[in-house]
C-alpha positions as CSV (number, residue, x, y, z in Angstrom):
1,X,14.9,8.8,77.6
2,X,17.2,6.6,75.7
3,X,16.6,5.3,72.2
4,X,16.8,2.0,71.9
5,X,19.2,1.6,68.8
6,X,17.5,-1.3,67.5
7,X,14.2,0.2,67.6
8,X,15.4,2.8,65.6
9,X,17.1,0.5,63.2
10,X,13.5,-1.8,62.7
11,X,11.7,1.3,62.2
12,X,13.9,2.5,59.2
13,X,14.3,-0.9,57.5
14,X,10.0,-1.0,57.7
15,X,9.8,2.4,56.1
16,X,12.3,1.7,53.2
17,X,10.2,-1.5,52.8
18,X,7.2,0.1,52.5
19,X,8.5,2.6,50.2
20,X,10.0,0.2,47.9
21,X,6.6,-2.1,47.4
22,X,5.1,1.3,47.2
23,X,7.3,2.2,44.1
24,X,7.7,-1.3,42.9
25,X,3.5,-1.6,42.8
26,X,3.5,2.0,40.7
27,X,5.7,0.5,38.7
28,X,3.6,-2.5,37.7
29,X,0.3,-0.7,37.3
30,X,1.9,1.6,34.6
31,X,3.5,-1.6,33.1
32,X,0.5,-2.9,32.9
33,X,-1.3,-0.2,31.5
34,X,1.0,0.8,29.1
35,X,1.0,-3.0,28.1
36,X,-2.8,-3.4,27.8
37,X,-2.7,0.1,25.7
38,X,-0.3,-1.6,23.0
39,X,-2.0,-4.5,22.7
40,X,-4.9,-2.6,22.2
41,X,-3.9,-0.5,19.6
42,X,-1.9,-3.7,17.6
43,X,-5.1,-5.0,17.9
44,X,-6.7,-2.3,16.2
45,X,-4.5,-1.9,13.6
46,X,-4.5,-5.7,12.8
47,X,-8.2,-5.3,12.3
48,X,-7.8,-2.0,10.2
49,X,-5.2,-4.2,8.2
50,X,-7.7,-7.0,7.9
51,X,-10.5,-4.7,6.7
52,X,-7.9,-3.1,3.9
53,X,-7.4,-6.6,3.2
54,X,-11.3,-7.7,2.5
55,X,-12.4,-4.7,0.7
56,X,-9.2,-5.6,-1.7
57,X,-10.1,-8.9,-2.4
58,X,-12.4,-8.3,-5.6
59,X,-9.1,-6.8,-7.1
60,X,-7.4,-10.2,-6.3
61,X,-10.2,-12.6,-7.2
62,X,-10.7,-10.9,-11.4
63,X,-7.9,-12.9,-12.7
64,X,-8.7,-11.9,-16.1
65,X,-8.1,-8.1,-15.5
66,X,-5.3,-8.5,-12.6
67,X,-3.0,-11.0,-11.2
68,X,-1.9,-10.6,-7.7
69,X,1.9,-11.5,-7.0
70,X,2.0,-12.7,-3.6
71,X,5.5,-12.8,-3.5
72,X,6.1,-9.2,-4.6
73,X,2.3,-8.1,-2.6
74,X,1.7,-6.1,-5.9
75,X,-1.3,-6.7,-9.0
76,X,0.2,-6.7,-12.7
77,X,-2.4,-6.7,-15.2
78,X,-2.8,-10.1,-16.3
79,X,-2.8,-9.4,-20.5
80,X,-0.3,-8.4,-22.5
81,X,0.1,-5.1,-23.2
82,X,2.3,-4.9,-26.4
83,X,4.0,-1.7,-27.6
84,X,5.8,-1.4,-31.2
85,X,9.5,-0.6,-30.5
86,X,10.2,3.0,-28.8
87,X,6.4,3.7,-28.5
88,X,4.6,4.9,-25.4
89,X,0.5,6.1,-26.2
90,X,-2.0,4.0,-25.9
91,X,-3.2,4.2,-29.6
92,X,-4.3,2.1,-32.5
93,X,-0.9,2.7,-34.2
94,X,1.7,1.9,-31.7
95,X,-0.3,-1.0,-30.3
96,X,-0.3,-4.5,-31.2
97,X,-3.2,-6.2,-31.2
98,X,-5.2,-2.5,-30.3
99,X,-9.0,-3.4,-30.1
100,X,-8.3,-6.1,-27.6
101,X,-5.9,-4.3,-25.4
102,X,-7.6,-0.9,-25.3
103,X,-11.1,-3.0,-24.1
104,X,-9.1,-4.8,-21.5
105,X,-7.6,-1.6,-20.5
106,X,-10.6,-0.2,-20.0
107,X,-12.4,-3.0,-18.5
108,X,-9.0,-2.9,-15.8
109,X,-9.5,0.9,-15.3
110,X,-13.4,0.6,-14.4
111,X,-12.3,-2.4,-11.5
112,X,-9.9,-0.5,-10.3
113,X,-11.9,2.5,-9.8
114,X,-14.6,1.0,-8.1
115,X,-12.3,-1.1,-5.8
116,X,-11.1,2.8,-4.9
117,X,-14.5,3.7,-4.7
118,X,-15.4,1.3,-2.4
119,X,-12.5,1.8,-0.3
120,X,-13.5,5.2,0.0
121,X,-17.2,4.2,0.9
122,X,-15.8,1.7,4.1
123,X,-13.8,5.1,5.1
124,X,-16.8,7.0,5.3
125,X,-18.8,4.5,7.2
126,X,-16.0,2.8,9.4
127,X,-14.6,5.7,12.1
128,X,-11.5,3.3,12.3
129,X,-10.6,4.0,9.3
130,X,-10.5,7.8,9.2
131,X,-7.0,8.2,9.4
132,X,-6.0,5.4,6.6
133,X,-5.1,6.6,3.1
134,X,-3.4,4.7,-0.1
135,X,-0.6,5.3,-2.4
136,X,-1.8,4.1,-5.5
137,X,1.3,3.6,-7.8
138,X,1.2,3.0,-11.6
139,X,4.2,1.4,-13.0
140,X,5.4,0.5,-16.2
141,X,8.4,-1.6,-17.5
142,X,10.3,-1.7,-20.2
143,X,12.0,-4.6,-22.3
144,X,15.5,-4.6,-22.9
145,X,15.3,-4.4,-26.7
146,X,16.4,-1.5,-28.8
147,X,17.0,1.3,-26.3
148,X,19.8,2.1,-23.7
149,X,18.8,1.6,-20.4
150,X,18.4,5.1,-19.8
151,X,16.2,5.9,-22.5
152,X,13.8,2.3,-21.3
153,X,13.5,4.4,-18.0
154,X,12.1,7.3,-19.9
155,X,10.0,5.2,-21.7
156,X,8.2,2.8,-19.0
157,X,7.5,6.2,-17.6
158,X,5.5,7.7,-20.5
159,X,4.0,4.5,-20.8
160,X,2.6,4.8,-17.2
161,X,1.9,8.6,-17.5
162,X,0.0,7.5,-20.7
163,X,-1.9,5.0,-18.8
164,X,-2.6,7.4,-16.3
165,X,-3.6,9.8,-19.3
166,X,-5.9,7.5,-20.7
167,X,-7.9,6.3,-17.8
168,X,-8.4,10.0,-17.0
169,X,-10.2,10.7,-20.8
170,X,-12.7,7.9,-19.8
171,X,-13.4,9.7,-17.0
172,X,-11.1,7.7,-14.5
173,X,-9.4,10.2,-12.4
174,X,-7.8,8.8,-9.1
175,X,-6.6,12.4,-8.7
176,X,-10.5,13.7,-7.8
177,X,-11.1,15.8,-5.1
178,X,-13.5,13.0,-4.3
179,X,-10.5,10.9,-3.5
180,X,-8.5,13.4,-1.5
181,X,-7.2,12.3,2.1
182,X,-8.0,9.2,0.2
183,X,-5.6,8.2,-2.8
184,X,-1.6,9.6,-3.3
185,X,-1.5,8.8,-7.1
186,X,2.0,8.4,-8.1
187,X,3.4,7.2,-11.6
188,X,6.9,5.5,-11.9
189,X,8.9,4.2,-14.7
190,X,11.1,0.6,-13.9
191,X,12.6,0.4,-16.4
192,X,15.0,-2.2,-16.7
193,X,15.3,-2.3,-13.1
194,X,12.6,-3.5,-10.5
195,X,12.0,-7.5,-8.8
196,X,10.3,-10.2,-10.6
197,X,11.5,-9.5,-14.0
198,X,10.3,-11.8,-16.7
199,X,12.8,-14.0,-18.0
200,X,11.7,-16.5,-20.7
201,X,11.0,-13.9,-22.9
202,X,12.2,-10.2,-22.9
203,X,8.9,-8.7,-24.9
204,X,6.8,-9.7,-22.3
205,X,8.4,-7.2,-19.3
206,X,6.3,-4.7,-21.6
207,X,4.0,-4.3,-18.8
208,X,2.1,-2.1,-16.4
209,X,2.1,-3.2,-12.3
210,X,-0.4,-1.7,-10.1
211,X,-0.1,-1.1,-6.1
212,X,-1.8,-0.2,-3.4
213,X,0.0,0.4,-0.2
214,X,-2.3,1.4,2.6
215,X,-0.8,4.2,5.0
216,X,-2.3,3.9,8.7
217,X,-1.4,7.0,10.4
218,X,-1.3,7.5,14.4
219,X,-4.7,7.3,16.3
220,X,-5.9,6.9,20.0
């Protein structure tokens, strides 16, 4: 019998038709699933951002402890911590003004800590949040009066270290194991360096910056 050739020519062309909406309709569903995944997980993540956010709102709201800079998303704390020239401890004879600063320092130490504290509670009751931690950074700064630069770096670290050193004798101890998977403590000295310098009046870049950095890490 003879083949009709345009038969045979129809009958391919319907095939490859049919096997290109076939591949073209795979092709959507896993767009769209993938899609729908991402937005899913964004949308997650925004709300895991926007519960970091709330429970770190008592730290922004105690203007007399902390002052958030929006532009620099950091907290600095809002009195002035004034060190006699080269000096770094926290103690009645190389601070000015010491029973005033040393209460505010300690006032400062116990909101932070229960800001960390209840960040650690919303962990343990919010499965969303198992896999976010924080990087809690103490800074301190130096002014640019009577050292060398590299000898202000030195000493805006001791001053941080010191900070660090004191909260811990009060019992204030963001390295706990209480706080592990929790906080990443780290202590860094400015310096001269660093943004949002102070520039009306040199003594006043004597001061300690706190920030808290949450890490989200990957999660289904």
């Amino acid at each position: 019998m003879k083949v009709n050739k345009t038969d045979s020519f129809w009958t391919s062309y319907t095939d490859l038709m049919t096997s290109l909406f076939f591949i073209m309709l795979v092709l959507y569903v896993l767009t769209y699933v993938r899609m729908n995944t991402t937005i899913k997980l964004q949308k997650e993540k925004l709300a895991i951002i926007e519960t970091v956010e709330e429970n770190l709102k008592p730290l922004k709201s105690d203007q007399s402890l902390f002052t958030y800079e929006e532009q620099y998303k950091r907290f600095k704390l809002s009195f002035d911590v004034k060190f006699k020239l080269g000096e770094s401890k926290l103690s009645n004879s190389t601070l000015e003004q010491y029973p005033t600063t040393i209460h505010k320092i300690d006032k400062a130490g116990e909101k932070l800590k229960s800001i960390i504290d209840n960040l650690k509670k919303a962990k343990e009751v919010n499965p969303k949040l198992k896999n976010v931690s924080y990087i809690l950074v103490i800074a301190g700064y130096a002014s640019r009066i009577g050292h060398d630069a590299y000898r202000n770096y030195e000493l805006s670290y001791w001053r941080a270290l010191n900070l660090r050193d004191y909260w811990y004798s009060k019992g204030i101890d963001f390295e706990a194991p209480e706080y592990n998977g929790l906080i990443d403590l780290q202590i860094s000295g400015n310096g001269w360096g660093g943004v949002g310098r102070l520039q009306n009046n040199e003594e006043d870049n004597q001061r300690f910056l706190i920030q808290i950095f949450p890490k989200i890490g990957d999660f289904q």
